[in-house]
N, C-alpha and C positions, 0 to 999 in steps of 0.2 A: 831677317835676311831679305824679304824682298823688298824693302825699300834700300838696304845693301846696294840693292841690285841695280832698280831703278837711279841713285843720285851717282852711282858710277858710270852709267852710260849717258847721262847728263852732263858727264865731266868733261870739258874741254880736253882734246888732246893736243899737245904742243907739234907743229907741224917738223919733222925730219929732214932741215935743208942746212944743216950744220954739222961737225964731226962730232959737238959736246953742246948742250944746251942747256939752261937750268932756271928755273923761277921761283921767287916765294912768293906767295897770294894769300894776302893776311886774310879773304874771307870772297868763296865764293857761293853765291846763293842759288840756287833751281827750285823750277816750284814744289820738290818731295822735301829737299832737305837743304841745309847750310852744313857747308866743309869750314874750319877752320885753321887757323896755321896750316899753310898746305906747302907741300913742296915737290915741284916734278923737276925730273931731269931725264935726259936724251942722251946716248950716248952711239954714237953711228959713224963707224968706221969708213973710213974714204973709198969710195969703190967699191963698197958694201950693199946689199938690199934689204939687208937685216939691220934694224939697230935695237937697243936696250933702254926699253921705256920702267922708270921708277917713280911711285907716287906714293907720298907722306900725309894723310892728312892727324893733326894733335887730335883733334874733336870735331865729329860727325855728329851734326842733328838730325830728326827729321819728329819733330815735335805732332805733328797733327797724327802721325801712325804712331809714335809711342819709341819709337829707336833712338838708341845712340851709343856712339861707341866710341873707344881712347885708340889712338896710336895703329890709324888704319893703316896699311902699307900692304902696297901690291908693286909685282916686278913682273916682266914681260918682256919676249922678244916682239916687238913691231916691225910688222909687214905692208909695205904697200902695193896691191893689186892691182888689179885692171878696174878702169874707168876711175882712177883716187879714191879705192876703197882702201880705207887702212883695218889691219886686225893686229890683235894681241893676247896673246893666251896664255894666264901664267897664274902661278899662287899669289891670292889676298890672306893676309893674315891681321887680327886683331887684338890688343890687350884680353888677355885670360881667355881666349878663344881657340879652339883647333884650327886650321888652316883649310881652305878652301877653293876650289880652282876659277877662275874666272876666266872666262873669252870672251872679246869685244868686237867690234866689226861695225865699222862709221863712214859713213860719206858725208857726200854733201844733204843728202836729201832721207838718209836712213840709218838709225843706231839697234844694233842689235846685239844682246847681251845673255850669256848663259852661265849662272853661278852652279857649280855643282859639287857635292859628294856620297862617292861611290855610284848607286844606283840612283841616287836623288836629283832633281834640276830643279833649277826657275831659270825659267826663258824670257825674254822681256823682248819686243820689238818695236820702235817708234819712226814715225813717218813725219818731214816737214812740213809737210802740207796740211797735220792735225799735231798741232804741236802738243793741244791738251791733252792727249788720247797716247796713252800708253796700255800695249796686249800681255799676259803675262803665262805665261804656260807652265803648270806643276807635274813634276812627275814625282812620286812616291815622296814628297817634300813632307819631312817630320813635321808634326804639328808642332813639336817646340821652338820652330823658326817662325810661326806666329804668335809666338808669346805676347810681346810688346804691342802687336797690333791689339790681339782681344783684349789685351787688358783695359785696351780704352775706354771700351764698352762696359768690361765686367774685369773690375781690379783684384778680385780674390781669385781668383781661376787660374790653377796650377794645370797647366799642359804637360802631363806626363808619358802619353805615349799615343802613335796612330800613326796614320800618313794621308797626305793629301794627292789627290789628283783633278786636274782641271785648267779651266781656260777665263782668265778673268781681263775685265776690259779697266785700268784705273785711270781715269779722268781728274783734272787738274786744271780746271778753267781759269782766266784770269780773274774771274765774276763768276758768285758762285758758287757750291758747296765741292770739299770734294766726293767722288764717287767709285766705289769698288764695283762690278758687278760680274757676273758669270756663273754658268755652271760648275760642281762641285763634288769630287767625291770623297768619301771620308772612310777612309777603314780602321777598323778598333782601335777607335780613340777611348782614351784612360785622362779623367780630369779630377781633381778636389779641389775645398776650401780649406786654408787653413782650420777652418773649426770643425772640420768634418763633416756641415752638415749638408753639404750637397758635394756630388762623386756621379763619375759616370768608370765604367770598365766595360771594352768591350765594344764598343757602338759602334755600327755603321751606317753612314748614310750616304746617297746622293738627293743633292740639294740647286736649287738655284740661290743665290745671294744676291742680294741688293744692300748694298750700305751708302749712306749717303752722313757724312758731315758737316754740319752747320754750325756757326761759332756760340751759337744757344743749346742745342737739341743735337741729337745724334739718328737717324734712323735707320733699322735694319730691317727687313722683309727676306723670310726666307720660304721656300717653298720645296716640297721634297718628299720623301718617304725613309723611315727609319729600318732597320732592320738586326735584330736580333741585338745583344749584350744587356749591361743592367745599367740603374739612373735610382742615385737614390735623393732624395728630399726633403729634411727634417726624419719624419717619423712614414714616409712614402718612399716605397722602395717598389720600383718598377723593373721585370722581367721583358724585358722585350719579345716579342716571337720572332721563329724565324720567320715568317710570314711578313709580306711589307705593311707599313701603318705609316698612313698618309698624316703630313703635318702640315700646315701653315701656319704664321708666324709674322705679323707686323706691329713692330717695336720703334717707339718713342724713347728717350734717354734723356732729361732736361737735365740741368745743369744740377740741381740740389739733388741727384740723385734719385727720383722719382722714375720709376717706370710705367710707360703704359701700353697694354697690348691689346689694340682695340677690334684688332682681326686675330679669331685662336680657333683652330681646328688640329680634331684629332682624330682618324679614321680608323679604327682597327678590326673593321668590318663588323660581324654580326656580335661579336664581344665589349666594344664601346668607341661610343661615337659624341664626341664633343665640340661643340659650337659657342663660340658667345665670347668675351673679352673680358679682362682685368687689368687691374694697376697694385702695384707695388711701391711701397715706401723705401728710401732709402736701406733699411735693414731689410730690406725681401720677405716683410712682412703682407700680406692679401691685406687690401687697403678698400678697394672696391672690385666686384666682379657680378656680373649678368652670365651665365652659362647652362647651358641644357649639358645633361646629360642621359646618354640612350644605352641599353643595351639589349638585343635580342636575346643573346644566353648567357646568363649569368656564369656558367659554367667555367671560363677558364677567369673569371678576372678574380678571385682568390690567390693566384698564382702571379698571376700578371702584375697586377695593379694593389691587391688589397695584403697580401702579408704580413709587410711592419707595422699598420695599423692591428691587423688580426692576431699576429704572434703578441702584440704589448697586453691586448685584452687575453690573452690565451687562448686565443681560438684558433691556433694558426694552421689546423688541419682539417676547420669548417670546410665541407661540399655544400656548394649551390649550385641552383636549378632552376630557370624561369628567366622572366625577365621584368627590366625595368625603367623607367625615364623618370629624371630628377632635375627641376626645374631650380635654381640656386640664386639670389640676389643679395645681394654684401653692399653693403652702402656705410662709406665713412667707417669702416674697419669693422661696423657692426651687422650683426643679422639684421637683413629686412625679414626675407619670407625664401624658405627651402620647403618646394611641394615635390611628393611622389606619385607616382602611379606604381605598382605593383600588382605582376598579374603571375598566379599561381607559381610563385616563388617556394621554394623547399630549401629548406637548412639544414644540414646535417653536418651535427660534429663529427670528429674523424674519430675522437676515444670514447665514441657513443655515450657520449654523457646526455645529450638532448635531441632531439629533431624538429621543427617545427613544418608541416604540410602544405603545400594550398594556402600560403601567406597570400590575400588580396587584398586591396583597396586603395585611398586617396589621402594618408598621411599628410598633416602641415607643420611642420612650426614656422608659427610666424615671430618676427621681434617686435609686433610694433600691436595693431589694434587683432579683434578677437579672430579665431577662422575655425571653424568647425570640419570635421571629416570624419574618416570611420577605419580600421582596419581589421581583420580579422583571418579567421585562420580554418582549415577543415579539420583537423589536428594533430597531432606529435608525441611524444615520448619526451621523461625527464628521468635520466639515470633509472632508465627502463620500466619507470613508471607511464601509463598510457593515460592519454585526458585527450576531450573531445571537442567538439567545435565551437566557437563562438565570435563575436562580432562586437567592436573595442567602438563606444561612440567617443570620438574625440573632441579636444576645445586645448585654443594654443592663444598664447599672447604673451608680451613679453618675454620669450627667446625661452618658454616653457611648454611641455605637455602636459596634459591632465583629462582623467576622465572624466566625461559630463555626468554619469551616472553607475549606480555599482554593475558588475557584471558576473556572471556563474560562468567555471567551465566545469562541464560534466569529468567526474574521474573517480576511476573506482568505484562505481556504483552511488557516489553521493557527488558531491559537488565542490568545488573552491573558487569560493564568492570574492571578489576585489572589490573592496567598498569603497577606493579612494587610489589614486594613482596620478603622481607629477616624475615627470623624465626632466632633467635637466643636462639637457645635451653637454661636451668637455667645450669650454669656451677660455681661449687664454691658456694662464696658468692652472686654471682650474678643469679637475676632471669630472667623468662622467659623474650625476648622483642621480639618485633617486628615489620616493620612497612611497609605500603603498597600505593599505588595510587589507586585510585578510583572514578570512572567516571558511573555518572547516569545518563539512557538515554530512557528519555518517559514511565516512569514505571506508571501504569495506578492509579492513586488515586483513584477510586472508589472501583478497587478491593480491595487497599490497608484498605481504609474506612470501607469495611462487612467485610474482615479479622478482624480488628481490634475490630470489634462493633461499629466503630461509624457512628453518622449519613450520610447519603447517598449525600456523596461530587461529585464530579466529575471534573475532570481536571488531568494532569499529572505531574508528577513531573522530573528533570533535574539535572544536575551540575556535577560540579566535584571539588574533594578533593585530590589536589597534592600530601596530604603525613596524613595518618594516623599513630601515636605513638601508643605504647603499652608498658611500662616499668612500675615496681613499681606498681602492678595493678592498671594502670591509662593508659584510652585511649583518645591522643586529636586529634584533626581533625583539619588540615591546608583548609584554602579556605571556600566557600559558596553552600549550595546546595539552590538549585531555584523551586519552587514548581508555575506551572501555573494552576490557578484554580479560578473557580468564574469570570471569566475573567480580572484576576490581578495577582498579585505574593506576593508570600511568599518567603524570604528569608533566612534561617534559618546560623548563622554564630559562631564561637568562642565555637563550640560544643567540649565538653569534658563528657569523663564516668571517674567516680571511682568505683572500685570493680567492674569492669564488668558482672563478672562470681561469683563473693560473694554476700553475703549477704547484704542487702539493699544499691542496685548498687543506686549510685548518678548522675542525667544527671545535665550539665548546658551548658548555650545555651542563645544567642541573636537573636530575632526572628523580620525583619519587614515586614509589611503589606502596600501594595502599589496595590488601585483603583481594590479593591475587590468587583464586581457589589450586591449592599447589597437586590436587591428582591431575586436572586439567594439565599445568605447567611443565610437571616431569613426564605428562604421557607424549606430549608433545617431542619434548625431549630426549625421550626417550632415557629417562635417569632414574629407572627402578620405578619404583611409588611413592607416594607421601599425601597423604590428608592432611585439610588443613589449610591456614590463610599463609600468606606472605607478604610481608611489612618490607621498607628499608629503601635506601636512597642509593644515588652514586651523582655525588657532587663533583664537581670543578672536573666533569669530565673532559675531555681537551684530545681530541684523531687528528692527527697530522695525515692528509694523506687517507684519510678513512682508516686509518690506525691505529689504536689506544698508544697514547704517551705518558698520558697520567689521571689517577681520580681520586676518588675515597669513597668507598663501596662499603654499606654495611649491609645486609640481607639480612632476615630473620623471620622467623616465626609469629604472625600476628597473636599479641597475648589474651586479647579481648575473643578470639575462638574459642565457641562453645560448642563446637561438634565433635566427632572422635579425631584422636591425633596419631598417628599408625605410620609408619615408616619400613619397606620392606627390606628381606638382605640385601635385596641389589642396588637398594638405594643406599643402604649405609655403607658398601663397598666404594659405590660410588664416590659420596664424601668421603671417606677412606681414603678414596683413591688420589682425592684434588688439593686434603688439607696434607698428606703428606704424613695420616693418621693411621690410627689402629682400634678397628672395629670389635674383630672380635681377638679375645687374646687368646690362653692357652690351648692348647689341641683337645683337653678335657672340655671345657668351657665350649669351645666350637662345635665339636660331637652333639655336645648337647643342644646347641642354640641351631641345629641344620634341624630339629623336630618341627621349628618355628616358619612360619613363612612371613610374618612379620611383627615387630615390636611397637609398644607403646610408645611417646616421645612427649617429656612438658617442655622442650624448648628445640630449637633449633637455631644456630648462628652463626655467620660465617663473614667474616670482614677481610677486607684487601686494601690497600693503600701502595698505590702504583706511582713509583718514580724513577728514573732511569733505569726499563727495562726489569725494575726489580721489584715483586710484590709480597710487601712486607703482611703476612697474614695473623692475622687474630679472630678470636669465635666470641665465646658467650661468658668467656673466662678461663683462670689458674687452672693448671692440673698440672701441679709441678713443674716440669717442665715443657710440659704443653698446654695446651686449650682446649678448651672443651665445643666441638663443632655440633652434637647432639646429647643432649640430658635425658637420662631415657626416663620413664615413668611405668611402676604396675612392675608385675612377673612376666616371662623375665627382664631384669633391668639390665639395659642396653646402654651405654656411652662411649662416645665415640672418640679420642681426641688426636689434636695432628699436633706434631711436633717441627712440622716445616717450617718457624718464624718468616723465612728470609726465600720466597720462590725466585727463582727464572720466570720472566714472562712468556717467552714463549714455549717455554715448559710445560709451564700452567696451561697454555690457552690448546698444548698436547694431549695432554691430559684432560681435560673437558671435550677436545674432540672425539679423545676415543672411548669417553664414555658415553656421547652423544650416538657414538660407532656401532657399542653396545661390545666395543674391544676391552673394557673394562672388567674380567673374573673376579668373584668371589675368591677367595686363598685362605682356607682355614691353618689354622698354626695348630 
């Protein structure tokens, strides 16, 4: 609409010294645009001061702003004033367009033109004595009335909604590029691409502009301050504050679609402050860029600036703290070298999964020849486990990190050594990976045990894990970790995460159990008594969610025990209570067995096999129609068996709570 604006007050008007007057003008040209098939006529009654101005034009160009329209037509009473000022004020209309008011007002020496609707204008006024120089005034003008303009710049850009206000100078030399310039202000403005990947809603700014067109190159320079709505960008989704956030902006456009912006600032005060330039390939791919980035407090740019990267990793309710500068060079689409500084930064997840403390130091990855530095930490929490300080020597080259040497962090009373560590930043299609060695050594289980909430174990745990994957969010573990407790072992093997850091991270895991002293395990447990070893596995484990979904658990009685094997009433209640079985039977039989405070036992066995919620249970074998969960042995002879084939999981895991409760009674029959 405003070059609308502009090539109609460029339009000759036919002078009013006739009753009827009429022309066709197969083509007239101004330096905005070209009219074509045009048709005016005048129609002015004799002794009239009014007459009736009609203008046709088939097809309006105005090629260098991007406009053009079918089947213009505007109608008008014309007035001639004092000093041969002529005006005319009346509705323009256009193919598939709503209608709009136009007013015109020309002399000799001044053309002045106001297109309007409702509360909206554009003013345009031009002087003869600067023929090139046309003033253009906006009031509350929808941004969709510069559709056609932006597009010349930026062709995917959908103007959906905003208003403009301001004062622009457009210039139109006969030699010469043309020129836009003036102040500008912009309120919630709403834009997309068709592919969705860039959007703004929301935005306000005032700005100054500078455009300038060349029949090569295009350039714009804007300068200004943003204020409050959102901007999103691939996988960068930006919050704006309401606070202002100073911008600069000078832009190159060459013909193949290349962009370069060799002046870029971003000021959002003590939160992030960006300097330096880039260029962009046709597809608004980062092609090259040189830029600093600063922040004094890390604190709000998780909200700001980091989300849709932080929400993809699942991190999207990390708290930081501290601050940071990040020095960035991209040459020829690839990494040269990205350095940090980081000074007492703190990380903190928001679903306390992790925290890391007093993050310091001089991080590189470089892409090209070697760069050493170091980073390190005072220490943190993982899934409320607590580890201690230490200091990461680094070595980076080709567009990789890695450690120059192994490293301990103190935890739990022992230690967890990294023998080996490469980050492979996400680059392209390709995402983050990563993978390391890993060496545990006496790390105390009981601390691990109150960290965790559970019951009060004690023993340490050991191993080591050659080589931990990270790719595809998916982490596996090479080798076995050894957990000595109870005075036996646990072996835990075949461990893998999915989603690590997303949303209902997945563990699976092959766990076996070898000569677990079982008075130790039930006193723990609080599940009666029992002497005696404990053998048996739980393979194809698999927690959604830190959840059991499924396994195949067999428990049992080490057979190779040579010590006493004794099991008390509370503990055969117990199993009693979990297999869904019958301890003691008849009321006679009971009477009798309460003299005892507890029984012999040659076996013990109790298996699960968990799939949908539903745990199909088996022991040590037949008993009709049940199984036999204890074998008793000696006077008196004790066995136990359940008849539950087919549990409830969360039934079951009822029932082991409340005999962990010590809610579990004895119940003679």
């Amino acid at each position: 609409m405003l070059t609308l604006l502009v090539l109609l007050g460029l339009t000759p008007v036919v002078p009013a010294h006739a009753r009827a007057a009429s022309a066709h003008i197969a083509r007239i040209s101004t330096p905005v645009a070209v009219l074509e098939d045009v048709e005016v006529r005048l129609d002015w009654p004799a002794g009239a001061d009014t007459g009736a101005l009609s203008l046709r034009a088939r097809r309006v160009r105005a090629d260098d702003l991007g406009y053009r329209w079918r089947d213009l037509r505007w109608t008008c009473p014309l007035k001639r004033g004092e000093q041969g000022r002529w005006r005319c004020d009346g509705e323009v209309s256009q193919a598939g367009g709503a209608p709009l008011r136009l007013a015109v007002a020309i002399d000799v020496a001044h053309t002045e033109a106001r297109l309007a609707a409702g509360r909206s204008s554009l003013a345009l006024s031009r002087n003869a004595a600067t023929p090139d120089l046309t003033r253009v005034d906006l009031v509350q003008v929808p941004v969709s009335w510069a559709q056609a303009l932006v597009a010349q710049a930026w062709a995917d850009a959908r103007l959906k909604a905003g208003r403009l206000d301001g004062r622009l100078e457009l210039r139109v030399p006969e030699t010469g590029p043309l020129q836009v310039s003036g102040p500008l202000r912009l309120g919630g403005l709403s834009l997309d691409t068709p592919d969705g990947t860039l959007a703004a809603e929301g935005v306000s700014a005032a700005m100054r502009l500078d455009y300038r067109q060349f029949p090569r190159q295009r350039l714009i320079a804007l300068e200004g301050e943003l204020r409050g709505g959102e901007m999103l960008a691939g996988n960068a989704y930006i919050a704006l504050p309401a606070t202002p956030v100073g911008v600069t902006v000078a832009a190159h456009r060459w013909p193949d679609g290349t962009w370069e912006l060799p002046e870029l600032s971003w000021d959002d005060g003590t939160a992030l402050q960006v300097r330096g330039g880039l260029s962009l390939d046709p597809a608004m791919n980062l092609r090259e860029a040189t830029l600093q980035l600063r922040s004094e407090d890390l604190a709000p740019l998780q909200a700001r600036y980091l989300s849709g990267w932080l929400g993809l990793a699942g991190l999207a309710d990390l708290r930081m703290s501290g601050a940071m500068v990040a020095d960035v060079d991209l040459r020829a689409g690839a990494l040269h070298e990205i350095g940090m500084t980081l000074d007492e930064v703190d990380l903190r997840d928001g679903r306390d999964r992790f925290q890391l403390l007093g993050v310091s130091g001089h991080p590189v990855l470089s892409g090209t020849g070697r760069h050493d530095s170091t980073l390190g930490w005072r220490g943190g929490t993982l899934h409320g486990l607590p580890f201690g300080a230490a200091v990461f020597p680094l070595r980076s080259e080709g567009g990789e990190i890695a450690l120059s040497r192994p490293v301990t962090v103190p935890a739990l009373g022992g230690g967890l050594t990294f023998e080996a560590l490469n980050l492979r930043p996400p680059r392209q299609e390709r995402g983050l990976a990563f993978d390391f060695g890993l060496s545990v050594d006496n790390l105390d289980i009981g601390q691990l045990a109150a960290a965790m909430h559970w019951p009060a174990f004690q023993g340490n745990l050991s191993g080591r894990i050659p080589r931990v994957r990270y790719a595809e969010d998916r982490l596996d573990f090479d080798g076995t970790l050894t957990a000595h407790m109870f005075a036996g072992r646990v072996e835990v093997s075949g461990l893998s995460m999915e989603r690590p850091f997303g949303t209902a991270p997945t563990l699976s895991a092959d766990i076996v159990l070898e000569d677990l002293d079982l008075q130790a395990l039930t006193g723990v447990f609080g599940f009666g008594e029992i002497t005696g070893a404990l053998d048996g596995h739980i393979r194809s484990l698999r927690l959604v969610d830190w959840s059991p979904q499924g396994f195949d658990a067999d428990l049992h009685s080490d057979p190779q025990w040579r010590g006493r094997q004794r099991i008390s009433q509370r503990a055969v209640q117990d199993l009693s209570s979990v297999g869904g079985g019958q301890g003691l039977g008849s009321s006679l039989q009971a009477q009798a067995l309460k003299l005892f405070d507890d029984f012999g036992y040659r076996r013990i066995g109790i298996r699960c096999h968990l799939s949908e919620e539903v745990c199909r249970m088996d022991g040590l074998g037949s008993a009709g129609a049940g199984f036999i969960i204890v074998e008793g042995q000696g006077l008196p002879r004790l066995t136990v068996v359940g008849f539950n084939h087919r549990v409830d999981w969360p039934t079951l895991v009822k029932r082991l709570g409340d005999v962990t409760r010590g809610e579990s009674k004895p119940v003679f029959q």
